[in-house]
N, CA and C atoms of all chains as a GROMACS GRO file, in nm:
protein
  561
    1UNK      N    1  -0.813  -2.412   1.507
    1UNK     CA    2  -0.881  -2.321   1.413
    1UNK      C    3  -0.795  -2.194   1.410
    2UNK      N    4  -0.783  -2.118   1.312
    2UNK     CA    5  -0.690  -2.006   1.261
    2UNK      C    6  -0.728  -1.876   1.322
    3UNK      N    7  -0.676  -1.780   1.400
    3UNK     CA    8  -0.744  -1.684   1.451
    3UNK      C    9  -0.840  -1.642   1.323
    4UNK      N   10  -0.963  -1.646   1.345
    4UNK     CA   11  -1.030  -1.546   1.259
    4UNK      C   12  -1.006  -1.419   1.234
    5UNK      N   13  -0.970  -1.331   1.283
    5UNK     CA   14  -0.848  -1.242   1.204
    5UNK      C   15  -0.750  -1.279   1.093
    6UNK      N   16  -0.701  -1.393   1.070
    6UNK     CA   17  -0.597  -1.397   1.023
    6UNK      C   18  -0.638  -1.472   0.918
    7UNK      N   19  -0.766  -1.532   0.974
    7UNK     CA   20  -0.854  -1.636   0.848
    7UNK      C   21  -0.912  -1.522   0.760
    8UNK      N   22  -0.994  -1.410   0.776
    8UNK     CA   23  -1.049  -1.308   0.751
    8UNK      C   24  -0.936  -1.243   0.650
    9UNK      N   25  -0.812  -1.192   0.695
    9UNK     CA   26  -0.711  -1.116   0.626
    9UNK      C   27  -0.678  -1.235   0.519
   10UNK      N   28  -0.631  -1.345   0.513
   10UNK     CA   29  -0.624  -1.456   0.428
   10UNK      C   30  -0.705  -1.463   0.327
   11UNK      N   31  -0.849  -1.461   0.398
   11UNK     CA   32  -0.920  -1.437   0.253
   11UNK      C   33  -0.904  -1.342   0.154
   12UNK      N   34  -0.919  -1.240   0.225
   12UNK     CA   35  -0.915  -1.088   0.122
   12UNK      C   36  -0.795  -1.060   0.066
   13UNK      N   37  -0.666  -1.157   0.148
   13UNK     CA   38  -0.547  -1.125   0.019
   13UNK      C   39  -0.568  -1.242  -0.133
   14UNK      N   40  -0.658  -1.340  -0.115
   14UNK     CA   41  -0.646  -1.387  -0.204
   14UNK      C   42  -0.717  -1.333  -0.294
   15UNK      N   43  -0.863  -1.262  -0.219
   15UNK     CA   44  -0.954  -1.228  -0.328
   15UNK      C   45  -0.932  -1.118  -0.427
   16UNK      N   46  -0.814  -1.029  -0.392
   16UNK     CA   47  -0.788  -0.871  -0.442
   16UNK      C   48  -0.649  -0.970  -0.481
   17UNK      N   49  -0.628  -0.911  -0.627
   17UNK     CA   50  -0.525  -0.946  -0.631
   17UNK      C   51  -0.388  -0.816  -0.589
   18UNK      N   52  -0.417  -0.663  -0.634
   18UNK     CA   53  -0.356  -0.612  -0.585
   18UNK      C   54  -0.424  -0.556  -0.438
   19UNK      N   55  -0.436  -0.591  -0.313
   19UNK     CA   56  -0.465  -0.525  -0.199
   19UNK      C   57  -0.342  -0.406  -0.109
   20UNK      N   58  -0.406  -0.333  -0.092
   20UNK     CA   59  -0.390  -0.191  -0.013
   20UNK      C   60  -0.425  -0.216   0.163
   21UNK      N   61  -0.378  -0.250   0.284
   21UNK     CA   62  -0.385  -0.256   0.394
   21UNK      C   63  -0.357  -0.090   0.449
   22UNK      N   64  -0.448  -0.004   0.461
   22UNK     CA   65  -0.433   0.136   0.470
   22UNK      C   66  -0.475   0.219   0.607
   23UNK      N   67  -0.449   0.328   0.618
   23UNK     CA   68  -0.591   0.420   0.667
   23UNK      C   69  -0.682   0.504   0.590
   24UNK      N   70  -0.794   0.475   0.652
   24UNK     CA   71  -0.900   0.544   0.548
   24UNK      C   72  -0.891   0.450   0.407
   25UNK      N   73  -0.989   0.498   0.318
   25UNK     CA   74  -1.075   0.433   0.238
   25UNK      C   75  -0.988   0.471   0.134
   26UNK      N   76  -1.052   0.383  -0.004
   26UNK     CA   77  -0.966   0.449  -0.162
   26UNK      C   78  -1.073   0.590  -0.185
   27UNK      N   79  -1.200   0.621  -0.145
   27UNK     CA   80  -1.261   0.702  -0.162
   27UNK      C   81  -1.177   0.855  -0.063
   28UNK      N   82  -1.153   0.793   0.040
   28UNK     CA   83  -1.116   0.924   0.123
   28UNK      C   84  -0.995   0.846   0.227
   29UNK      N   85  -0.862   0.869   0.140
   29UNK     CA   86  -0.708   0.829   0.210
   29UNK      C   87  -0.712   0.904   0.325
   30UNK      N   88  -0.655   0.839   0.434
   30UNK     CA   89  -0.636   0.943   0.593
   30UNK      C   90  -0.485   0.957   0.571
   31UNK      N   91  -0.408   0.903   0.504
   31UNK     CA   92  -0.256   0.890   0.509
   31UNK      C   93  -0.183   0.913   0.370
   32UNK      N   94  -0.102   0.987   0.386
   32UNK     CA   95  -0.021   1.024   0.270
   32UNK      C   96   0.054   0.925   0.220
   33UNK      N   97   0.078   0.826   0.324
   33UNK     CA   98   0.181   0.680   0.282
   33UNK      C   99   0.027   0.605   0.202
   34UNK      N  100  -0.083   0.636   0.259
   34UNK     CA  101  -0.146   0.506   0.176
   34UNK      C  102  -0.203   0.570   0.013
   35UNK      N  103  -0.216   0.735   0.036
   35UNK     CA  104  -0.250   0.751  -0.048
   35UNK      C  105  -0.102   0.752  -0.186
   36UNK      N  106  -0.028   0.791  -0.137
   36UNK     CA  107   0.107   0.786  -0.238
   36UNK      C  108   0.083   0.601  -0.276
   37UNK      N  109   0.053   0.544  -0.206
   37UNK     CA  110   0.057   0.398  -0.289
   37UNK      C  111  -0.065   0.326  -0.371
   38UNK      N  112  -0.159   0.438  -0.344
   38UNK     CA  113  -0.269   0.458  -0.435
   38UNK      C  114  -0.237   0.486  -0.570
   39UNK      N  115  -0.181   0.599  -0.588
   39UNK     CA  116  -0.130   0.679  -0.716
   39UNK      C  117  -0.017   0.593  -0.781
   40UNK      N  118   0.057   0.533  -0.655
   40UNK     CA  119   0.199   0.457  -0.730
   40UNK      C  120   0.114   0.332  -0.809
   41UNK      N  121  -0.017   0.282  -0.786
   41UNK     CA  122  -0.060   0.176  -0.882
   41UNK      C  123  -0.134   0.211  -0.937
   42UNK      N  124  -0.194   0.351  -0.967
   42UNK     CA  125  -0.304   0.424  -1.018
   42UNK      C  126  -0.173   0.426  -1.195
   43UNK      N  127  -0.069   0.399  -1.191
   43UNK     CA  128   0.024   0.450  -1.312
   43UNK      C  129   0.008   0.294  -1.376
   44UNK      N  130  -0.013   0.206  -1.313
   44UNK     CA  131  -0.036   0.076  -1.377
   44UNK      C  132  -0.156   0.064  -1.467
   45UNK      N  133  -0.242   0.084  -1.385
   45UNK     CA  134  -0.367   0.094  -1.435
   45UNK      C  135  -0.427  -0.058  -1.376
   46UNK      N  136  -0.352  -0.123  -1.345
   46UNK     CA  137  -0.473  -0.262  -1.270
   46UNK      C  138  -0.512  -0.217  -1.168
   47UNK      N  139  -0.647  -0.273  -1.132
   47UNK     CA  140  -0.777  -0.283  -1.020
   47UNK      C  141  -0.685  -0.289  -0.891
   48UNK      N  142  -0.735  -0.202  -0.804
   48UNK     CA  143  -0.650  -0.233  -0.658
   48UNK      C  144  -0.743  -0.217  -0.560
   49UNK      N  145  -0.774  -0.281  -0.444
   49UNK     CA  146  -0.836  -0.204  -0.354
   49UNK      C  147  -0.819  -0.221  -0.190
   50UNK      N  148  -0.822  -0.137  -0.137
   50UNK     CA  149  -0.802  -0.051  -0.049
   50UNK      C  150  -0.885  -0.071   0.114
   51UNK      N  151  -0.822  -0.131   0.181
   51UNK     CA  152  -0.948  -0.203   0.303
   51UNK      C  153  -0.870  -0.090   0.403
   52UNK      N  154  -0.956  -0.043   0.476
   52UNK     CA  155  -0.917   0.102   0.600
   52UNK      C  156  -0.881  -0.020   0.755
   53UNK      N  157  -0.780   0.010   0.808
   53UNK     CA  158  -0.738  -0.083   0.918
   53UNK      C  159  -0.796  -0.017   1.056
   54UNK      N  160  -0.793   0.122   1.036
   54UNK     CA  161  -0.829   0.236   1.118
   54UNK      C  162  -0.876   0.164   1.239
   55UNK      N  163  -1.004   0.164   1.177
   55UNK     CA  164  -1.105   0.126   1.262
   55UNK      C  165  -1.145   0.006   1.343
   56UNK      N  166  -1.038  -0.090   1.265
   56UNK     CA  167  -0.988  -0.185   1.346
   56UNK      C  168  -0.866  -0.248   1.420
   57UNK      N  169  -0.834  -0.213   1.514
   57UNK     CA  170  -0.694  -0.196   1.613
   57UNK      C  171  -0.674  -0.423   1.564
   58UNK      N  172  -0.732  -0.456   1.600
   58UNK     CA  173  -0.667  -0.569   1.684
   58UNK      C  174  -0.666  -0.651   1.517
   59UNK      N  175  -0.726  -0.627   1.426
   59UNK     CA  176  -0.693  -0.648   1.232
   59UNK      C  177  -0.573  -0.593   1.211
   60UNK      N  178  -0.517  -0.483   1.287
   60UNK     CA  179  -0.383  -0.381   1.274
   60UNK      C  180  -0.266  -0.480   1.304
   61UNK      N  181  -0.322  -0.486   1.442
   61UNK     CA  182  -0.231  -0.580   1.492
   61UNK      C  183  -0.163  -0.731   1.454
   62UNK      N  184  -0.290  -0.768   1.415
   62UNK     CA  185  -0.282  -0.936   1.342
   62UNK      C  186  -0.218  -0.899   1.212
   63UNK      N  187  -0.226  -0.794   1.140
   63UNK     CA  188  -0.154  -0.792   1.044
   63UNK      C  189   0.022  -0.757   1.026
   64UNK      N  190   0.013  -0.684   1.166
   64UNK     CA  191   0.162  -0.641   1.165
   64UNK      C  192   0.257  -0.766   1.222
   65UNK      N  193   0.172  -0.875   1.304
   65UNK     CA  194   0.199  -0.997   1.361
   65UNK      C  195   0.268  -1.090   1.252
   66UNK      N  196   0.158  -1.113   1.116
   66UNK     CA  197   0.157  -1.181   1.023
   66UNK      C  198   0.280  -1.176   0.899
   67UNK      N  199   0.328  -1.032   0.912
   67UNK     CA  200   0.386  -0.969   0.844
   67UNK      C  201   0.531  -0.911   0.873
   68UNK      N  202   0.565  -0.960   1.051
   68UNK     CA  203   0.638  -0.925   1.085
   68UNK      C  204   0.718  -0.742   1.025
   69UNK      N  205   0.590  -0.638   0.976
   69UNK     CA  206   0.623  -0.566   0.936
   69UNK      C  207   0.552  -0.404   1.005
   70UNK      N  208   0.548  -0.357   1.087
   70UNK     CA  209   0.512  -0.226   1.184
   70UNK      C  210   0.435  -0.096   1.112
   71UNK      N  211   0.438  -0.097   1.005
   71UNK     CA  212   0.394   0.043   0.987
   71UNK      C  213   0.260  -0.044   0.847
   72UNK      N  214   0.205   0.071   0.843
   72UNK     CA  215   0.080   0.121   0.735
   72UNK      C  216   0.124   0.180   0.613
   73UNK      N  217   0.132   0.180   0.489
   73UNK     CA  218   0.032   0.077   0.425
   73UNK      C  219   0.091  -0.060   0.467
   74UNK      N  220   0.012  -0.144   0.412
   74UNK     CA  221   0.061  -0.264   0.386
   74UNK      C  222   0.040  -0.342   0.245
   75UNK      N  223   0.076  -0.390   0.116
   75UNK     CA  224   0.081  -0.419   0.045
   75UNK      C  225   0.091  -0.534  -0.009
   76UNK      N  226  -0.032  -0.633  -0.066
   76UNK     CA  227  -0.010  -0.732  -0.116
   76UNK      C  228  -0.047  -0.768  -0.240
   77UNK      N  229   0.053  -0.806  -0.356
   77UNK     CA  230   0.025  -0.871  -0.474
   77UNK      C  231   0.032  -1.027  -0.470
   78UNK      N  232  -0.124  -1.088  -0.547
   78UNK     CA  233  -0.119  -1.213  -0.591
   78UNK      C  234  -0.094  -1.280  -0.461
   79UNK      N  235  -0.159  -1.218  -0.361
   79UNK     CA  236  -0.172  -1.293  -0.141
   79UNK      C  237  -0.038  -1.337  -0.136
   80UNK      N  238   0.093  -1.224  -0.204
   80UNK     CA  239   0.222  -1.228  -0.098
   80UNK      C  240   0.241  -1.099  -0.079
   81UNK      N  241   0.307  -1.074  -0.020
   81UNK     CA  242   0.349  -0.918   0.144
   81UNK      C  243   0.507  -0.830   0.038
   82UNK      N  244   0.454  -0.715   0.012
   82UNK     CA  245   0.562  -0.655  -0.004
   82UNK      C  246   0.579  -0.520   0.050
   83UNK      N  247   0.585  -0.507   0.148
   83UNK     CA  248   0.565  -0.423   0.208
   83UNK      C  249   0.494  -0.305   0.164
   84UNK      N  250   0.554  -0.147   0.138
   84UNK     CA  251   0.507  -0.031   0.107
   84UNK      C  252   0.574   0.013  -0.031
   85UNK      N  253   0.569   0.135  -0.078
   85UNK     CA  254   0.625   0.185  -0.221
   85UNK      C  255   0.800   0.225  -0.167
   86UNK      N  256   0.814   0.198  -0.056
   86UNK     CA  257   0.985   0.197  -0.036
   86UNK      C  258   1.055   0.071  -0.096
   87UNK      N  259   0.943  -0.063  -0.068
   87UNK     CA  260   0.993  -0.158  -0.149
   87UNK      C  261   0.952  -0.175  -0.286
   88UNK      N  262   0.895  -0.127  -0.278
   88UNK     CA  263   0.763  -0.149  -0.443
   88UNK      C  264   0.848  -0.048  -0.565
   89UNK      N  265   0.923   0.066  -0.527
   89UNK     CA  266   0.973   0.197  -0.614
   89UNK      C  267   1.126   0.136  -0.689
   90UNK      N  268   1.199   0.052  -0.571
   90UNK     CA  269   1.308  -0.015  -0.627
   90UNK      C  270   1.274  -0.145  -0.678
   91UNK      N  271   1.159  -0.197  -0.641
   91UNK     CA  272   1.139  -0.290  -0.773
   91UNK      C  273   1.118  -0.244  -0.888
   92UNK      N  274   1.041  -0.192  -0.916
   92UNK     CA  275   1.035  -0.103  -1.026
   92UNK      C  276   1.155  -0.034  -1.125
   93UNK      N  277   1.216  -0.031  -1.046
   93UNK     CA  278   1.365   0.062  -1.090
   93UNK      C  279   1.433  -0.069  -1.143
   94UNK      N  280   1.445  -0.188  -1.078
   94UNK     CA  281   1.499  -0.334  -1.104
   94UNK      C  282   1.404  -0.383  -1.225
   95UNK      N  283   1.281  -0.348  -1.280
   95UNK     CA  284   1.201  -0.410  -1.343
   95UNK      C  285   1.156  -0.529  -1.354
   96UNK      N  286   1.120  -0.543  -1.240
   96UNK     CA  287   1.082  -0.650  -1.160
   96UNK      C  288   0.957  -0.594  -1.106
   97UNK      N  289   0.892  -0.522  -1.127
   97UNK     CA  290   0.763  -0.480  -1.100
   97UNK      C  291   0.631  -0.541  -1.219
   98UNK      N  292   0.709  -0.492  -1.293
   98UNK     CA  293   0.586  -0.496  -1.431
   98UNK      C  294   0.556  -0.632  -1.480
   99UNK      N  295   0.679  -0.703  -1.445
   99UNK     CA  296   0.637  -0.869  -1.511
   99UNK      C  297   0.557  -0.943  -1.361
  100UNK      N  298   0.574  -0.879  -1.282
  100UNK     CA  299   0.495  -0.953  -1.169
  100UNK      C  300   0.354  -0.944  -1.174
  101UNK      N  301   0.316  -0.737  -1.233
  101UNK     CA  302   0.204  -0.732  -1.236
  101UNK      C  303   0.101  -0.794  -1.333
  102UNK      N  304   0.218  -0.842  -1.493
  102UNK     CA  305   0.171  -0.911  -1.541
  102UNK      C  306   0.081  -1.022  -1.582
  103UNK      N  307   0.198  -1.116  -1.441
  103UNK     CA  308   0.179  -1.247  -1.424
  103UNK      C  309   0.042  -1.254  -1.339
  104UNK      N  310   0.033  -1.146  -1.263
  104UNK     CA  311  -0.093  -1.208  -1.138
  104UNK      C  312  -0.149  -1.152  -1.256
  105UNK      N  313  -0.200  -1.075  -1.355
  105UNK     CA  314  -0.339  -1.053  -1.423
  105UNK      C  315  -0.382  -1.108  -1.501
  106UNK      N  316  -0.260  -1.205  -1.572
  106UNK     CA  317  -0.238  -1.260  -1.661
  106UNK      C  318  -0.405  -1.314  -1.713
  107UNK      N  319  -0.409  -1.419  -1.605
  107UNK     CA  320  -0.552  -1.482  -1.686
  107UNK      C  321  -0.684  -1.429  -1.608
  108UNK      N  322  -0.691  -1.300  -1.551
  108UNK     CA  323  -0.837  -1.253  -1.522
  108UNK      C  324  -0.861  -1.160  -1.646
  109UNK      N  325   0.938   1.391   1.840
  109UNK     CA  326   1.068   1.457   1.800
  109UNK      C  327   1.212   1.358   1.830
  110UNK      N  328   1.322   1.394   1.724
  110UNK     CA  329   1.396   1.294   1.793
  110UNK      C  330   1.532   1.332   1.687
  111UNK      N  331   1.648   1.379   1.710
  111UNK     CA  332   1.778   1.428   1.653
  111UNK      C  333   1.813   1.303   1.598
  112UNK      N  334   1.904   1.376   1.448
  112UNK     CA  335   1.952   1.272   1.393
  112UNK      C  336   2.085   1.241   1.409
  113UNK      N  337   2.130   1.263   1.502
  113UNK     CA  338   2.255   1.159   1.583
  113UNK      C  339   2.150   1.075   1.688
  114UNK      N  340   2.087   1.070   1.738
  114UNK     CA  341   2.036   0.980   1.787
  114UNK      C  342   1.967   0.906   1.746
  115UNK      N  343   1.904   0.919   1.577
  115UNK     CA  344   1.859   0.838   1.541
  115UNK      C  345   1.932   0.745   1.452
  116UNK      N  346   2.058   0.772   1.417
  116UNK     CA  347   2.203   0.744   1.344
  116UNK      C  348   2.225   0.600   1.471
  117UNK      N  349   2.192   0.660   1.610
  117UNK     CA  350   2.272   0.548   1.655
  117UNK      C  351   2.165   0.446   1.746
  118UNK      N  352   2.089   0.450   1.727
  118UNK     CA  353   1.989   0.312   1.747
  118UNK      C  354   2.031   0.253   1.603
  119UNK      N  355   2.056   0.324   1.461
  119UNK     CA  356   2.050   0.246   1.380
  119UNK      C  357   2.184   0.156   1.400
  120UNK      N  358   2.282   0.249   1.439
  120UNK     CA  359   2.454   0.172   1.460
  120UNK      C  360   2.394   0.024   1.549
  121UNK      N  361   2.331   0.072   1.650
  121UNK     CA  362   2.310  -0.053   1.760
  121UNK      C  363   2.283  -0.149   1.666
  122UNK      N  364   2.200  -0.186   1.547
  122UNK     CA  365   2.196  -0.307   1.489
  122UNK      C  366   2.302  -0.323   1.359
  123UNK      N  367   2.303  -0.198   1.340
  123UNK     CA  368   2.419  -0.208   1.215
  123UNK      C  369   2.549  -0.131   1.240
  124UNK      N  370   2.661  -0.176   1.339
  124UNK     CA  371   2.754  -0.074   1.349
  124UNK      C  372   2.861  -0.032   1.261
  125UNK      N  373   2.830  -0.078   1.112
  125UNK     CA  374   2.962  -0.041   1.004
  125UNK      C  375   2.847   0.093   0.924
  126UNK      N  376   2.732   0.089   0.961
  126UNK     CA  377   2.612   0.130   0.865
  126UNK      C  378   2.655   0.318   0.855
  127UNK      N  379   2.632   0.322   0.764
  127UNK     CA  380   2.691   0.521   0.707
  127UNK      C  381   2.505   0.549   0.684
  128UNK      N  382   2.501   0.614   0.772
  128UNK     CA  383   2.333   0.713   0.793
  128UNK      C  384   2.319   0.839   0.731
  129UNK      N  385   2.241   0.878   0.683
  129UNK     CA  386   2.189   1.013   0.637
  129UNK      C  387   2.058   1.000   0.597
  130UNK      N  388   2.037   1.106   0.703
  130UNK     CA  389   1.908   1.151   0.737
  130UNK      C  390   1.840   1.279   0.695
  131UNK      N  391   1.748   1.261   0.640
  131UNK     CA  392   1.668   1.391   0.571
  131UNK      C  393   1.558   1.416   0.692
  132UNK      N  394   1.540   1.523   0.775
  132UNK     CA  395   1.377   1.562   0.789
  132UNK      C  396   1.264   1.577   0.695
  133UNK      N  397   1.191   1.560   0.643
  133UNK     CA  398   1.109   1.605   0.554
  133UNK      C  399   1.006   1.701   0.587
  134UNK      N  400   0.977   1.739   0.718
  134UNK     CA  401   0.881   1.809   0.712
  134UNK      C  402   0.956   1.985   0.795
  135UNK      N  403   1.047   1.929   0.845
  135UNK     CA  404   1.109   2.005   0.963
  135UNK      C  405   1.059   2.007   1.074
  136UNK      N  406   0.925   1.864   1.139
  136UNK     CA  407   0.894   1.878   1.250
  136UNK      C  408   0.966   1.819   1.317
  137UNK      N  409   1.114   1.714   1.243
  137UNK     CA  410   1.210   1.600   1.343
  137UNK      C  411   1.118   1.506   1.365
  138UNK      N  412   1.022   1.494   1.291
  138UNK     CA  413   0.945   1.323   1.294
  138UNK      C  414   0.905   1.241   1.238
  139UNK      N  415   0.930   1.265   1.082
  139UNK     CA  416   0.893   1.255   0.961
  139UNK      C  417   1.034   1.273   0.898
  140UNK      N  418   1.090   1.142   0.865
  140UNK     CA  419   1.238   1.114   0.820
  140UNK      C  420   1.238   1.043   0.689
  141UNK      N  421   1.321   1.094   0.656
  141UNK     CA  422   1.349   1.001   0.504
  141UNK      C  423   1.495   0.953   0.543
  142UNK      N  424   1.543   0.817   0.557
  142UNK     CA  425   1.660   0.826   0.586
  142UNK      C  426   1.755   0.718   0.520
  143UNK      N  427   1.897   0.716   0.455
  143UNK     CA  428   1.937   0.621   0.400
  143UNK      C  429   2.079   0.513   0.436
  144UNK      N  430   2.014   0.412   0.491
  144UNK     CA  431   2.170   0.308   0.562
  144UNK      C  432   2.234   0.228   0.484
  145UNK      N  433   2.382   0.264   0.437
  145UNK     CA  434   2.440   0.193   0.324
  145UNK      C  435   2.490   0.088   0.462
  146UNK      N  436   2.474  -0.026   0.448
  146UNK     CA  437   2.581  -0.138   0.536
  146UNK      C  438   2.632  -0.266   0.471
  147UNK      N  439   2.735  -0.331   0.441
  147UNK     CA  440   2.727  -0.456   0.385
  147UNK      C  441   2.682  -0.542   0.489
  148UNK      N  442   2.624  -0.504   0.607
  148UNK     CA  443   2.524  -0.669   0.682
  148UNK      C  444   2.397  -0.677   0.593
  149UNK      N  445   2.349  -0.588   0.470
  149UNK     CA  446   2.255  -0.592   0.352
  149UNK      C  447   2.300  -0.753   0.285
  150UNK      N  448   2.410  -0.780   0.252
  150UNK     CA  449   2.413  -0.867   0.151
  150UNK      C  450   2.381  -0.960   0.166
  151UNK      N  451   2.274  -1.062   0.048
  151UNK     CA  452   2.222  -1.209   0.058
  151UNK      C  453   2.092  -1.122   0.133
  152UNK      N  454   2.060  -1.018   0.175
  152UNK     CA  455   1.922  -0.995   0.234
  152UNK      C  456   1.855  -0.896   0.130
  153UNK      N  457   1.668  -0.958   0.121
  153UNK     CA  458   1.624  -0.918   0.035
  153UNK      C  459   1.610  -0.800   0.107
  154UNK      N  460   1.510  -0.686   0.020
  154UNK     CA  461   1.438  -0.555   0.062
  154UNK      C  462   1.384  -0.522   0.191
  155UNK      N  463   1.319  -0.630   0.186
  155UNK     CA  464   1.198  -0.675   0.268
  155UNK      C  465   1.250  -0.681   0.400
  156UNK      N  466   1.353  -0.779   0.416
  156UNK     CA  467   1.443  -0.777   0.568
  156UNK      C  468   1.561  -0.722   0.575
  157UNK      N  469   1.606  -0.641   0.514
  157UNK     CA  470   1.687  -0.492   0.508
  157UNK      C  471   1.594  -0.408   0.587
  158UNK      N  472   1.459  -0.367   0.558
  158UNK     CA  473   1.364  -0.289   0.590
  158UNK      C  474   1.336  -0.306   0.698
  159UNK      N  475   1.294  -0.461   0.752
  159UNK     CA  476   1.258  -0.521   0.906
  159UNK      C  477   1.391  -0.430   0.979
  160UNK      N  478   1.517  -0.499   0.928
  160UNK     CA  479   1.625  -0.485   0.987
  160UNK      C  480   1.632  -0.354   1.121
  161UNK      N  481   1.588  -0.221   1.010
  161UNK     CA  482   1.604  -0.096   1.018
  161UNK      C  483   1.479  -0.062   1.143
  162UNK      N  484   1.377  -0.112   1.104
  162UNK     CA  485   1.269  -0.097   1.148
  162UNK      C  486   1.271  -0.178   1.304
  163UNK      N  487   1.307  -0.245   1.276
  163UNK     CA  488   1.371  -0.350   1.515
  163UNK      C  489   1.474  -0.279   1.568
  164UNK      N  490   1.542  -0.187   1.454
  164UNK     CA  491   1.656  -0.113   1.533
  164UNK      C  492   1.562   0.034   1.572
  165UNK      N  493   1.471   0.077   1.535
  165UNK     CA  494   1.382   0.192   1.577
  165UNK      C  495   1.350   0.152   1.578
  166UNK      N  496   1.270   0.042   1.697
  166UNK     CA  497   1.169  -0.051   1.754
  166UNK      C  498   1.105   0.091   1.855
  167UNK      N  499   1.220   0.147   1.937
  167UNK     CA  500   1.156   0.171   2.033
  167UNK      C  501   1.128   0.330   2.026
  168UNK      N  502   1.203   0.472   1.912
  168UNK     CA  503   1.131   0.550   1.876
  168UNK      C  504   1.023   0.544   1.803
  169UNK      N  505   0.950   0.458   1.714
  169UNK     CA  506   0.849   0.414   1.629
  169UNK      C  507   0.741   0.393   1.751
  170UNK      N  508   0.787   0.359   1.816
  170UNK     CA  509   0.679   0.267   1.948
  170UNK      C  510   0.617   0.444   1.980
  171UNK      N  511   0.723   0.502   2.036
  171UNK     CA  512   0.694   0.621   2.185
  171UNK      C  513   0.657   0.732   2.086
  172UNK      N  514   0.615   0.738   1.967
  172UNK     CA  515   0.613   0.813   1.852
  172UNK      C  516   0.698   0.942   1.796
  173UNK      N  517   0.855   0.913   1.870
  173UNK     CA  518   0.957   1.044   1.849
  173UNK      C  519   0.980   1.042   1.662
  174UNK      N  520   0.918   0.877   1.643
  174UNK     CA  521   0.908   0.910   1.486
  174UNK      C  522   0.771   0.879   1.412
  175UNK      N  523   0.703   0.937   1.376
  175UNK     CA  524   0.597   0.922   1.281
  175UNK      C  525   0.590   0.878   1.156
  176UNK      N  526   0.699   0.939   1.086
  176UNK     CA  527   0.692   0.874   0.934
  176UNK      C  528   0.833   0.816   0.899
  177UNK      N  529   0.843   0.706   0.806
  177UNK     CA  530   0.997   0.686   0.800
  177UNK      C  531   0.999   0.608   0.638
  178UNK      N  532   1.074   0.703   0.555
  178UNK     CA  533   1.124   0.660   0.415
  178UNK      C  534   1.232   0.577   0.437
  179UNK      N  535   1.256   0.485   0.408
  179UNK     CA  536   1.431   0.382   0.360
  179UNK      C  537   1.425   0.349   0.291
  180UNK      N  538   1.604   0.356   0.250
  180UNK     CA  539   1.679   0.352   0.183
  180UNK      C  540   1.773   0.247   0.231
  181UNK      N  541   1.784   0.085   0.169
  181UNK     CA  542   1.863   0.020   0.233
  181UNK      C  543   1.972  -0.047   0.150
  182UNK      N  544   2.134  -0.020   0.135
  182UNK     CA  545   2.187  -0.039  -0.004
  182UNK      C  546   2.321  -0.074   0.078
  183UNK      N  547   2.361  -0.162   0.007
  183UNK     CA  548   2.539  -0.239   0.089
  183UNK      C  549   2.665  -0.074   0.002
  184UNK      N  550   2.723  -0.127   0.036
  184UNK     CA  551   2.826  -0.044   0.066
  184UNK      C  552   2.841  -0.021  -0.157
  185UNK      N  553   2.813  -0.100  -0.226
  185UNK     CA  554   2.830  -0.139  -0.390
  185UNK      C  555   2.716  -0.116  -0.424
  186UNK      N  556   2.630  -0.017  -0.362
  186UNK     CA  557   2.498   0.014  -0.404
  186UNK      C  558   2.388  -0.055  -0.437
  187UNK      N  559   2.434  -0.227  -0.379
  187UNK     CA  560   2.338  -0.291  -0.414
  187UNK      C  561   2.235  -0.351  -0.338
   0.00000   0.00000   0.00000
């Protein structure tokens, strides 16, 4: 059976298509990295949302496990891993951002 | 806290051709914006350019001499 952590995080990347792995809430950001990647998809205009890791150490952990990736935010479109807006800003610049966001909205 | 020759050369330890420059951003020395041109980049996406950088400050990231960290990861042809 799948750590339930990891079954748990599995679900919720499929269910959000753009998900936010953060601190603090989309109502009240604790972090300037999560909130700057708030605003960086707030220019899109698709639905994103925002789960607080804070408060859970060992969800932190399973995610940085999963992701082979150390720091906060964490970022997933369409339940794959792209890291933060360090990777997300040069996609963008490549235009390779906008047809992705496309594609996952395509048919909701 | 943590100088940027010393943080230049944990990065050398995984990348030793890699050309560093380092911004403070806040002026507390812990909060870096920093950018490693290396061709060991090429054939590697963003994503593990980024890891790359990030196992080579495995162990200031850990002891928190760094708190925040911007990259910049581009081969020697800017690509």
């Amino acid at each position: 059976m799948a750590d339930p952590l990891e079954a748990e995080i599995q679900q919720e990347i499929k269910k959000h298509k753009i998900l936010i792995y953060g601190k603090g809430t989309k109502a009240l950001p604790m972090c300037g990295f999560t909130r700057e990647t708030m605003q960086f998809f707030d220019q899109y205009g698709y639905p994103y949302e925002v789960i607080d890791v804070l408060p859970n150490p060992a969800k932190r952990e399973a995610l940085t496990k999963m992701t082979n990736w150390p720091t906060l935010p964490k970022v997933f479109i369409n339940g794959q891993f792209y890291g933060d807006t360090d990777i997300l800003e040069p996609m963008e610049k490549k235009g390779e951002l906008e047809p992705l966001l496309k594609e996952t909205f395509k048919n909701s | 806290m943590i100088t940027t020759d010393s943080l230049t050369d944990y990065v050398r330890k995984a990348l030793p051709d890699a050309k560093v420059s380092v911004t403070d951003r806040t002026g507390t020395m812990d909060h870096f914006s920093i950018r490693v041109v290396s061709d060991l980049f090429k054939g590697k996406n963003l994503l593990d350019r980024h890891r790359l950088i990030y196992n080579a400050l495995d162990e200031p990231m850990k002891d928190g001499r760094i708190h925040a960290l911007e990259i910049k990861a581009e081969t020697t042809d800017g690509g």
